[in-house]
SEDOPA-864043 format. One line per 3 residues: their letters; for each residue y, z, x of N, C-alpha, C. Coordinates in pm, 1 decimal. Atoms other than C-alpha are relative to their C-alpha. Example, Ala and Ser with C-alpha at 12.3 -4.5 7.8 and 13.67 -1.06 7.14 Angstrom:
as> -119.0:0.0:89.0:-450.0:780.0:1230.0:120.0:0.0:90.0; -119.0:-6.0:-82.0:-106.0:714.0:1367.0:109.0:73.0:-77.0
//
This chain:
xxx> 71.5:-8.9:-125.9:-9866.5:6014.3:-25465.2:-50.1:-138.5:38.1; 76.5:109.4:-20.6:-9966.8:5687.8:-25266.3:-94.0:32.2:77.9; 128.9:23.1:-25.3:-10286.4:5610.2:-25213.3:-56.9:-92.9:109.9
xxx> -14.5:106.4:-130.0:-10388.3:5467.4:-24871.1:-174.3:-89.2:-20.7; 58.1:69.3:34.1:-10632.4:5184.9:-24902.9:-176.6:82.9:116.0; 154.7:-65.9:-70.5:-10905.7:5332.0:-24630.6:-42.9:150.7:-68.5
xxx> 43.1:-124.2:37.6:-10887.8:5693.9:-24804.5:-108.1:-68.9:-125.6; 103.6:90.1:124.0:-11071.4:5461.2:-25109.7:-88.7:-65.6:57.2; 95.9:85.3:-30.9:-11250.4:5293.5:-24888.6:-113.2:112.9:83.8
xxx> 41.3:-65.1:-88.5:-11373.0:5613.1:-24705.6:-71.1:94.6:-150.8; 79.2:-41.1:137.5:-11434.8:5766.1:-25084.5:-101.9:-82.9:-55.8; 130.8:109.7:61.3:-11646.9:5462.5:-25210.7:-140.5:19.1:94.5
xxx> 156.8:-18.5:-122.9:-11875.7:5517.6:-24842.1:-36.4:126.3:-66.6; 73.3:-154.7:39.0:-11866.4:5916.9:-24936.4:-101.2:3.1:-109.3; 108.0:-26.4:135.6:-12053.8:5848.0:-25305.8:-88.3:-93.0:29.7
xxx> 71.8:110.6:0.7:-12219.8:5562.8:-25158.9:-135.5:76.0:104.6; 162.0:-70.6:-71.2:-12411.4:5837.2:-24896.1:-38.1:82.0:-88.3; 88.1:-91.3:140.7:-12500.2:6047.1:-25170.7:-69.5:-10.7:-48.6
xxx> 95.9:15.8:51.6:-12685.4:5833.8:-25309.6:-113.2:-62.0:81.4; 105.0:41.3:-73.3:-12844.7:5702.1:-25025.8:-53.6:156.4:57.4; 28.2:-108.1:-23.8:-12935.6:6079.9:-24955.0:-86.7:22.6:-148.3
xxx> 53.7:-39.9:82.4:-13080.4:6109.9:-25289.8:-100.9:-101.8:-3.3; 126.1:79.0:14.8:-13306.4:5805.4:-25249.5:-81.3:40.8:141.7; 86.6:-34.9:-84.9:-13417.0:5886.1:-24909.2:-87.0:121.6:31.7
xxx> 80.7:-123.3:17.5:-13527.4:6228.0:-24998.6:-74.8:-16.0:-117.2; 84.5:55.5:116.1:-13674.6:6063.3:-25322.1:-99.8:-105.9:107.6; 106.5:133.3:-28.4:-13880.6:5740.6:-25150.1:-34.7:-14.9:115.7
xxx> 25.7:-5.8:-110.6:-13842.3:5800.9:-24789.8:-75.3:121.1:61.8; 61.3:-120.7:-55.4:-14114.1:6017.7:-24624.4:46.5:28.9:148.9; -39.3:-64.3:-145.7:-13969.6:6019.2:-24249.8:167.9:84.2:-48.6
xxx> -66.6:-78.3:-12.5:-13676.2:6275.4:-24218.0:152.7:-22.3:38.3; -102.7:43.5:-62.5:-13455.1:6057.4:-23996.5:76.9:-60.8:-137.9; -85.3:44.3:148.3:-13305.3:5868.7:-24347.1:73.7:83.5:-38.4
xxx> -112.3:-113.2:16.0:-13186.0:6180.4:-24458.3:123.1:10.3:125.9; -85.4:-39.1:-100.5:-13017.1:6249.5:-24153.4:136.9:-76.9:-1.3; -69.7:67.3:-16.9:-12858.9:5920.2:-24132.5:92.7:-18.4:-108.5
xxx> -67.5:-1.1:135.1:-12700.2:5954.6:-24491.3:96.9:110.8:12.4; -74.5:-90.9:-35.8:-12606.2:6269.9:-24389.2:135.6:58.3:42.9; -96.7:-0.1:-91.5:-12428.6:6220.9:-24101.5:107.6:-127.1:-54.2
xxx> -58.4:46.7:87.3:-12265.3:5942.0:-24334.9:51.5:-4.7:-9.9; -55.3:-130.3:142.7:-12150.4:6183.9:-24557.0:86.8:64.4:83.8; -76.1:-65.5:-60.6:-11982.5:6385.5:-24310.9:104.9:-87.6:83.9
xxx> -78.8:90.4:-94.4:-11819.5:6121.6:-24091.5:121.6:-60.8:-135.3; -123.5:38.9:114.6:-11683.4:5971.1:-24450.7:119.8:141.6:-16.4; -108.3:-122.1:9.7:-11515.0:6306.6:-24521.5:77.4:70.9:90.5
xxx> -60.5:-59.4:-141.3:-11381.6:6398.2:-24166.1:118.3:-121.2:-46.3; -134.2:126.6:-31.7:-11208.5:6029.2:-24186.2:78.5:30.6:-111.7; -99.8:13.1:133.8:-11078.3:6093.3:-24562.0:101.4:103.4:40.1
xxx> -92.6:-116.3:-28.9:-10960.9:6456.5:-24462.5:129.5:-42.0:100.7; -82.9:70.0:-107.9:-10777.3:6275.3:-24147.2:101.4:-56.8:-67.3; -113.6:114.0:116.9:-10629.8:5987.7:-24370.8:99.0:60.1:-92.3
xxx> -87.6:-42.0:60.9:-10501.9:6234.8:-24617.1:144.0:127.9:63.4; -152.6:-103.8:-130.8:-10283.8:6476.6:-24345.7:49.4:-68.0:71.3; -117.1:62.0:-88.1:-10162.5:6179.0:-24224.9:94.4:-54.5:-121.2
xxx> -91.5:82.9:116.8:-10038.8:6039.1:-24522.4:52.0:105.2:-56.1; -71.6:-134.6:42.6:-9903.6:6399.8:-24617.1:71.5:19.2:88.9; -91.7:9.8:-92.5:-9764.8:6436.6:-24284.2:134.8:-103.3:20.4
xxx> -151.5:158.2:4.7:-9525.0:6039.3:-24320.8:63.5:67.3:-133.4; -92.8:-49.7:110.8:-9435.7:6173.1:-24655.9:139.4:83.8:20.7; -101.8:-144.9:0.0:-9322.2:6467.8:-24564.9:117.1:-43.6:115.6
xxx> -76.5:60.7:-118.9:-9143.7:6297.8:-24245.1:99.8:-60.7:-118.0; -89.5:138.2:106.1:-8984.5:6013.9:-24547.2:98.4:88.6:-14.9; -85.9:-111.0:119.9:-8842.9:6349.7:-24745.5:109.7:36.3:131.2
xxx> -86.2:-52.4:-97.1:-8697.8:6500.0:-24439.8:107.0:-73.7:18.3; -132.5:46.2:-100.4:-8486.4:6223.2:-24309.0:52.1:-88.0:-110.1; -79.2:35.0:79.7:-8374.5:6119.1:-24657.2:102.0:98.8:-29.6
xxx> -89.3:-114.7:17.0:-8250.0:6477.3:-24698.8:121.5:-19.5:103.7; -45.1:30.1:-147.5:-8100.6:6436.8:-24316.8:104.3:-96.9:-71.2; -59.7:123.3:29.4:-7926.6:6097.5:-24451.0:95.1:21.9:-89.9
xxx> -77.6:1.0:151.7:-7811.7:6250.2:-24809.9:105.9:100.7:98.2; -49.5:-87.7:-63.7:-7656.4:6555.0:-24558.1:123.2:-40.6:53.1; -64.2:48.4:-64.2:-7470.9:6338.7:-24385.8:120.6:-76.3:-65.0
xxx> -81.3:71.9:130.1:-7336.5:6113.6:-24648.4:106.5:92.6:-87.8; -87.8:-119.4:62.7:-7219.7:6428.5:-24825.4:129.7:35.1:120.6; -108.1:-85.2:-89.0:-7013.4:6562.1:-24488.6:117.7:-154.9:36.0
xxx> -36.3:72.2:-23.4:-6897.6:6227.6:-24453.1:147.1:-20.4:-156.1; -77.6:-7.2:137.2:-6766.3:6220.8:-24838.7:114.5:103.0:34.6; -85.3:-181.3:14.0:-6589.3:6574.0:-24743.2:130.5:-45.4:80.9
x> -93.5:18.5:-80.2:-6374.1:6406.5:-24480.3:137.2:-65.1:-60.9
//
């Protein structure tokens, strides 16, 4: 499986609001901190989820039109 360089970079933000969610509900008394860790947190995992159905989607495109290619090659052999 390759690994696309922003899905790692969108995983390192995801554990990186976690813990800013665990300090701002530890040390921060206003409410908004949380929030902003939060919303973070969710924006990291929308983009990872994105990143990874696209990079599942080219794959799956690669497979197809190698099959397509081997298909061809074969009917071509037959002649």
């Amino acid at each position: 499986m390759k690994i696309n360089a922003m899905q790692v970079v969108r995983l390192i933000l995801m554990v990186l609001a976690i813990a800013g969610i665990i300090y701002a509900i530890e040390y921060v008394p206003q409410g908004i901190a949380v929030w902003f860790w939060v919303a973070l947190l969710g924006i990291g995992f929308v983009g990872l989820l994105y990143t990874f159905r696209l990079t599942q989607r080219r794959l799956k495109a690669e497979r197809q039109d190698a099959a397509r290619r081997e298909k061809r090659r074969n009917r071509r052999t037959k002649r």
